[in-house]
C-alpha positions as CSV (number, residue, x, y, z in Angstrom):
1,X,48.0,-5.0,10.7
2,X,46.6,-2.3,7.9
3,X,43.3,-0.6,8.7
4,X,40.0,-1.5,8.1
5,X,36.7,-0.1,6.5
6,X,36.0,0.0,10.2
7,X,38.4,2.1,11.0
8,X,37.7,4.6,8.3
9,X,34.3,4.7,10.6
10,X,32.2,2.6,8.0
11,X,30.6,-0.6,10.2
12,X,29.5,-3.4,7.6
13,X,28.5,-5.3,10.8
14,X,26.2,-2.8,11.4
15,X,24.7,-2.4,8.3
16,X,23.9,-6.1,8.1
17,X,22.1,-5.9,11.8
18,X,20.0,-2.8,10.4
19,X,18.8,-5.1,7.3
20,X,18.0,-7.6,9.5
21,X,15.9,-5.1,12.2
22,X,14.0,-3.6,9.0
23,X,12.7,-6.4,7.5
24,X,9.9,-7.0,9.5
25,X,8.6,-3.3,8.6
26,X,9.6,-4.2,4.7
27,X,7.5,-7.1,4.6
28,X,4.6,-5.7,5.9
29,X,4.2,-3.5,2.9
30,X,4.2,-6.1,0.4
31,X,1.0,-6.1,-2.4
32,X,0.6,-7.9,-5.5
33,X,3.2,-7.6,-7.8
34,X,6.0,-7.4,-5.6
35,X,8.6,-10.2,-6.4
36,X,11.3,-11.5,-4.6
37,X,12.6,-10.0,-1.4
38,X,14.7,-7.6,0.3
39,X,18.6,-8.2,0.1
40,X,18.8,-7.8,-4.2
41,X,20.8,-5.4,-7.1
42,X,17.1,-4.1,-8.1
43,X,13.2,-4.2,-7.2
44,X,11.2,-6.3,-9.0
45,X,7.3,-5.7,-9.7
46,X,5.0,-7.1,-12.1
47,X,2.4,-4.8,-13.3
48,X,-1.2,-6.5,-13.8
49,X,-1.6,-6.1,-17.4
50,X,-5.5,-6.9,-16.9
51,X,-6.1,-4.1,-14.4
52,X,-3.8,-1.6,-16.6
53,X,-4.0,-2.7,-19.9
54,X,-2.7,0.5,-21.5
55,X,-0.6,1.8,-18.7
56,X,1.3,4.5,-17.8
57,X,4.0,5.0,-15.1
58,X,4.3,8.2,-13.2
59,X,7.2,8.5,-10.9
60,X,8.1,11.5,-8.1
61,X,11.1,11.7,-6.1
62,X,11.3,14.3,-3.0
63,X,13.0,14.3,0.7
64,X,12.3,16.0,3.6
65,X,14.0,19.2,3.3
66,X,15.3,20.9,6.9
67,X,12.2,19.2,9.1
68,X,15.0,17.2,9.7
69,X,16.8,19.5,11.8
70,X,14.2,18.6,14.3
71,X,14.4,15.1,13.9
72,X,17.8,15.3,15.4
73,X,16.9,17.6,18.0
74,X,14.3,15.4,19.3
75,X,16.1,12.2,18.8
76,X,13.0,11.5,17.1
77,X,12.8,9.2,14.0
78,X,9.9,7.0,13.8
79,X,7.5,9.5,11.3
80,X,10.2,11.4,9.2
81,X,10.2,8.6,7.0
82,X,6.4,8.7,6.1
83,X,7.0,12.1,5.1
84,X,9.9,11.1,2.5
85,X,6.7,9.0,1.3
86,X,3.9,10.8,1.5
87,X,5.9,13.9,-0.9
88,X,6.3,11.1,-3.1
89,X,2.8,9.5,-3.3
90,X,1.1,12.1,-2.9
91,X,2.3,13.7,-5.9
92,X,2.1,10.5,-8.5
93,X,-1.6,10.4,-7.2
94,X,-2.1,13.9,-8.6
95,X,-2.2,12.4,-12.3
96,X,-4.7,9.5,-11.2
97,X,-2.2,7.5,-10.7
98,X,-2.2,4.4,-7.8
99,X,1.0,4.4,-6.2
100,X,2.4,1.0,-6.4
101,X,6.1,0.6,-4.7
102,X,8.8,2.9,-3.0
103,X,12.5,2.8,-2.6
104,X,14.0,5.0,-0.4
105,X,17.8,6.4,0.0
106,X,19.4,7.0,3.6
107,X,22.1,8.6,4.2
108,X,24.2,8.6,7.6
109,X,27.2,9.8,9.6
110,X,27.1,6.9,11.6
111,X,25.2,3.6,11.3
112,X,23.2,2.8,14.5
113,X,21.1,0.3,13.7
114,X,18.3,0.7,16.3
115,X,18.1,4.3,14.7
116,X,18.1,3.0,11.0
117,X,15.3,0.4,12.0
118,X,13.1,3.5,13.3
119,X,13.6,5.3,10.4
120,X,12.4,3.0,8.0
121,X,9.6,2.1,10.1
122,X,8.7,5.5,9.4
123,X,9.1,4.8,5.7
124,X,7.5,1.3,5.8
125,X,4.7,2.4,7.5
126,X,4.0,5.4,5.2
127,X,4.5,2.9,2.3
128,X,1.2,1.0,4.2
129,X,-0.9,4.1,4.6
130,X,-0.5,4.6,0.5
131,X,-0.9,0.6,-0.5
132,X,2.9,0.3,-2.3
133,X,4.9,-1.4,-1.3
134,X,8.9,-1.0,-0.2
135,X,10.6,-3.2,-2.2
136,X,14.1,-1.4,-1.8
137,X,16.2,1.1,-1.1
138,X,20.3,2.2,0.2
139,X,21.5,2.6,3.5
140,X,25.0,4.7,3.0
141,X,27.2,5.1,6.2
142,X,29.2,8.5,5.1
143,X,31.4,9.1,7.8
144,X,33.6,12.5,7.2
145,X,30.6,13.8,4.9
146,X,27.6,14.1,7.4
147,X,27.9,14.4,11.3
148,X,27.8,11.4,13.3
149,X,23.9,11.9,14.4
150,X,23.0,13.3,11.1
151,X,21.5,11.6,8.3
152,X,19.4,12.6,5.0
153,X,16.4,10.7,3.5
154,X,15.1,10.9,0.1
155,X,12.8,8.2,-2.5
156,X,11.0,7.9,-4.9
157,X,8.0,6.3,-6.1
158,X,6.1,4.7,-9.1
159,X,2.7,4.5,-9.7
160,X,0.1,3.5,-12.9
161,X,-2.6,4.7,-14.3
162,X,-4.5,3.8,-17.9
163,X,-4.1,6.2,-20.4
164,X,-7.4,7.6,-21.2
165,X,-7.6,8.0,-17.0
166,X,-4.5,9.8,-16.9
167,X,-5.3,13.0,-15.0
168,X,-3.7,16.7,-16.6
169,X,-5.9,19.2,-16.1
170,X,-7.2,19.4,-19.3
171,X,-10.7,18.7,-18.8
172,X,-10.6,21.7,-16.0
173,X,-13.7,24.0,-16.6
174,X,-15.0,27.7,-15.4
175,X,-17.1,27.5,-12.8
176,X,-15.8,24.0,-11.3
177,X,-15.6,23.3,-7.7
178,X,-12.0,23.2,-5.8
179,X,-12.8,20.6,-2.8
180,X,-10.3,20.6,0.1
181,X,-8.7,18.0,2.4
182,X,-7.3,19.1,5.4
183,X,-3.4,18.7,5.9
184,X,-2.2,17.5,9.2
185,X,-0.2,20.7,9.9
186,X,3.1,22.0,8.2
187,X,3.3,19.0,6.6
188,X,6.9,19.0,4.9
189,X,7.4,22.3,3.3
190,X,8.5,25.6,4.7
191,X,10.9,23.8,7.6
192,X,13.8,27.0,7.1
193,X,11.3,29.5,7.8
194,X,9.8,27.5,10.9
195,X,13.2,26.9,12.0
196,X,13.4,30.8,12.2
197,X,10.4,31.7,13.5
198,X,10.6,29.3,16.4
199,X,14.4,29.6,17.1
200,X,14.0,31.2,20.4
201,X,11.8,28.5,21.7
202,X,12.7,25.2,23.1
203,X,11.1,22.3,21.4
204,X,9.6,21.3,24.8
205,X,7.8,24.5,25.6
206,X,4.1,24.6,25.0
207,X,2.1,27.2,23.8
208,X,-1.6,27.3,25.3
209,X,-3.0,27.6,21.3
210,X,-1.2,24.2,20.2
211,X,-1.4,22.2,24.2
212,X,1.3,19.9,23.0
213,X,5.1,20.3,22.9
214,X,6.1,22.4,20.0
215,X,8.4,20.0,18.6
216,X,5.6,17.3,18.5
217,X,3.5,19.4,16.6
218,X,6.2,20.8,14.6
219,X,6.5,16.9,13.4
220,X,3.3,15.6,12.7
221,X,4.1,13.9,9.8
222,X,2.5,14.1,6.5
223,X,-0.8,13.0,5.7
224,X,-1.4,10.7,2.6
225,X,-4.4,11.1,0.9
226,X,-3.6,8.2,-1.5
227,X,-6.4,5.6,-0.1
228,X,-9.5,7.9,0.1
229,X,-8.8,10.0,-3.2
230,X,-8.7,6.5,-5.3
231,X,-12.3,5.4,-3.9
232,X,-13.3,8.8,-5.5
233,X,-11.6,8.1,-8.6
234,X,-13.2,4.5,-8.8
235,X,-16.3,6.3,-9.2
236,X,-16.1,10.0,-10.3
237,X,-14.6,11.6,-12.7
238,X,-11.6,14.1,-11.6
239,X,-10.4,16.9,-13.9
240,X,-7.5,18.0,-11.9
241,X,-6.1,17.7,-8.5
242,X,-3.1,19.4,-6.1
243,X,-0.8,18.3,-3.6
244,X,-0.2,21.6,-1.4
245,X,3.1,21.4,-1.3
246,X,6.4,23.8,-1.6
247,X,5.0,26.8,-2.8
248,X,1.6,26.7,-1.3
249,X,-1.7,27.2,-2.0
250,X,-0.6,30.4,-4.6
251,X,2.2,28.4,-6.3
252,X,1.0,24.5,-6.8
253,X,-3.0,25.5,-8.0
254,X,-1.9,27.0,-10.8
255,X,0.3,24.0,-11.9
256,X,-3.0,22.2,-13.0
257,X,-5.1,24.9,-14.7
258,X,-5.1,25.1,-18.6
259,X,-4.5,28.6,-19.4
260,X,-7.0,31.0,-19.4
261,X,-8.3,29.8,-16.0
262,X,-7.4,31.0,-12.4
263,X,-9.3,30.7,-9.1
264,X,-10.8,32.3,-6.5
265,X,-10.2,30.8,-2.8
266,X,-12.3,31.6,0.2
267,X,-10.0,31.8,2.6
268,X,-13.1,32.0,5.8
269,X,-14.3,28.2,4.3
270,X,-11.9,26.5,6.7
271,X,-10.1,27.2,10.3
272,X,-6.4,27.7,9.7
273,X,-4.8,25.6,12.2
274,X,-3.6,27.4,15.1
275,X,0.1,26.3,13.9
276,X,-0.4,28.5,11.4
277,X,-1.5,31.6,13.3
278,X,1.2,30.9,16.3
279,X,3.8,30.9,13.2
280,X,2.2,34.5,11.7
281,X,2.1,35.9,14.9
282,X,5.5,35.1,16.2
283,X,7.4,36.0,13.0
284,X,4.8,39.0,11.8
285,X,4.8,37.0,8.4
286,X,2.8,38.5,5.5
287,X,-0.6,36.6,4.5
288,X,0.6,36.4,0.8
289,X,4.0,35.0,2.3
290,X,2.2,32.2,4.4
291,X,-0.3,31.3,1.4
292,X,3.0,31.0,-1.0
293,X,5.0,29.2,1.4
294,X,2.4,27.1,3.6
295,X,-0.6,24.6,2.8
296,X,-2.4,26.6,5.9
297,X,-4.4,23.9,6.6
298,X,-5.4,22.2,3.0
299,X,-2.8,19.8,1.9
300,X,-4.7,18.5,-1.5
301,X,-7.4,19.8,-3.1
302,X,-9.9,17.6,-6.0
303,X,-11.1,19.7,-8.8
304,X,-14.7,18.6,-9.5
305,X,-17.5,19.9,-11.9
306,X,-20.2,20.9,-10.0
307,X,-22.4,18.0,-10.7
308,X,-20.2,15.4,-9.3
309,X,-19.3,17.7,-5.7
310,X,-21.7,15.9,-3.2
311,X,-20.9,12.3,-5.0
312,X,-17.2,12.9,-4.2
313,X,-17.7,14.4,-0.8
314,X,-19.7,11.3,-0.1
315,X,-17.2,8.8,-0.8
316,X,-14.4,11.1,1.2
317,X,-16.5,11.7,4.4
318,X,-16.8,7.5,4.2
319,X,-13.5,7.5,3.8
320,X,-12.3,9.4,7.1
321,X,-11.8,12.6,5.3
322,X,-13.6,16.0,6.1
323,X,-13.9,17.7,2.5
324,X,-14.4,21.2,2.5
325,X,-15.1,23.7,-0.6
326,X,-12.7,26.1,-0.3
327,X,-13.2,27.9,-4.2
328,X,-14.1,27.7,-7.7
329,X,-12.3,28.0,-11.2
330,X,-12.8,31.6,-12.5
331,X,-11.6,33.2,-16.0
332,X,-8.3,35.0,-15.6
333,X,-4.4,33.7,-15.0
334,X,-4.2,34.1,-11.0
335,X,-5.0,32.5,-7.6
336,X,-7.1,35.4,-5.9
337,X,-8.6,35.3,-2.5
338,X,-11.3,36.7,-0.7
């Protein structure tokens, strides 16, 4: 008897019992628009012409960089997939747009479905925090290519928003107010450098400043700030927003200004979380090279003119969020702290 897909270490057995685990987790996210079901070539979604009558799509696309590493160490898989998510949303809701469904793209040494079904938990639930919905995505068992325990997420998302509410920075003035939103810790950015720092340390040792396992902190998946930052939009106008991402608070606030325009961040408006400080410590990192590599604590930020501020920090405080001014927009090119 020849050989098998089987025995070239690809299990279609398996990947059938993993669609069938997910698709509790997949149905769950399901909105209006979604069409059909899980199993299909494509997605399908039907955008609501009345609600978005002169539309426009914005899509992003991200993974989770080496914060995967960890994953694997742990054996822990059930929040890496909101963070594939939440680098998506959170970017396509920069523009004003509403996230509205997610695919995602797995790849894997070996298939185990208990593992995949975790996994996209992570990505299903991530997908209900941000009101899309997962309508698809690709399970590839690479065997030969990745290590059997290893594995590599990415997506992408696509969101709406109506033209004349499409949000580019444009309308960004001197003297407007940058509002903060606190990040949930290292969110999914700078993982190489963590990896360094703490490579001495087990990911079960606990530091008095964080009083959980460093691993578990280390984690903490992304927040997604989707759901509170649209209840301000329903109501207030936004000239420009950031995701803290890649490149930090020096790198990604500049992305938005027009030119002509920097800003001025006080750094003493908001505790830095002590994940932050354990990591400078440790690794005797440079400030500038935490604030260029790191969120630090603020993982989006709303700029607002000065007469809509306590109208937005209204609606975020009702929201569950805990707003913070952390600047203003200044004449000049640069991000400058003080």
């Amino acid at each position: 008897m020849g050989y098998t897909y089987k025995d070239a270490g690809v299990d279609i057995a398996a990947g059938n019992q993993a669609v069938e685990k997910i698709k509790p987790a997949v149905a769950a996210t399901w909105r209006p628009g979604v069409l059909g079901g899980l199993g299909g070539f494509g997605g399908l979604f039907s955008l609501d012409l009345k609600k978005y009558p002169d539309p426009v799509l914005v899509s992003g696309t991200d993974g989770v960089g080496t914060k995967l590493r960890l994953a694997f160490q742990m054996d822990k898989h059930d929040t890496i997939g909101q963070d594939a998510v939440a680098m998506c949303v959170n970017d396509v809701l920069v523009q004003g747009a509403e996230p509205l469904f997610f695919l995602d793209y797995l790849a894997v040494g070996k298939l185990v479905p208990d593992r995949i079904a975790s996994i996209v938990g992570g990505v299903a639930e991530g997908c209900r925090l941000a009101g899309c919905a997962l309508v698809g995505g690709e399970t590839a068992e690479m065997p030969g290519f990745y290590a059997e325990d290893d594995y590599d997420i990415a997506g992408f998302s696509v969101g709406a928003v109506n033209r004349d509410r499409l949000i580019d920075g444009s309308a960004i003035r001197e003297g407007d107010v940058l509002l903060g939103l606190k990040s949930s810790g290292l969110h999914s950015n700078g993982f190489s450098l963590v990896r360094k720092v703490f490579s001495e340390y087990a990911l079960d040792h606990i530091f008095p400043e964080l009083e959980k396992p460093l691993g578990e902190v280390l984690l903490t998946p992304t927040r997604i700030y989707v759901q509170s930052v649209l209840a301000v939009l329903e109501q207030v106008q936004i000239p420009g927003m950031v995701h803290i991402t890649g490149g930090g608070l020096t790198e990604n606030i500049p992305r938005v200004l027009p030119d002509g325009l920097g800003v001025e961040i006080d750094t003493t408006s908001w505790v830095v979380p002590s994940i932050f400080q354990l990591m400078q410590r440790i690794g005797n990192i440079e400030q500038g090279e935490m604030l260029q590599t790191f969120n630090m604590g603020i993982g989006f930020i709303l700029i607002l003119h000065s007469e809509n501020l306590e109208q937005a920090r209204a609606i975020l405080t009702d929201n569950g969020e805990e707003p913070i001014v952390i600047g203003k927009v200044i004449s000049g090119q640069e991000v400058s702290y003080r």
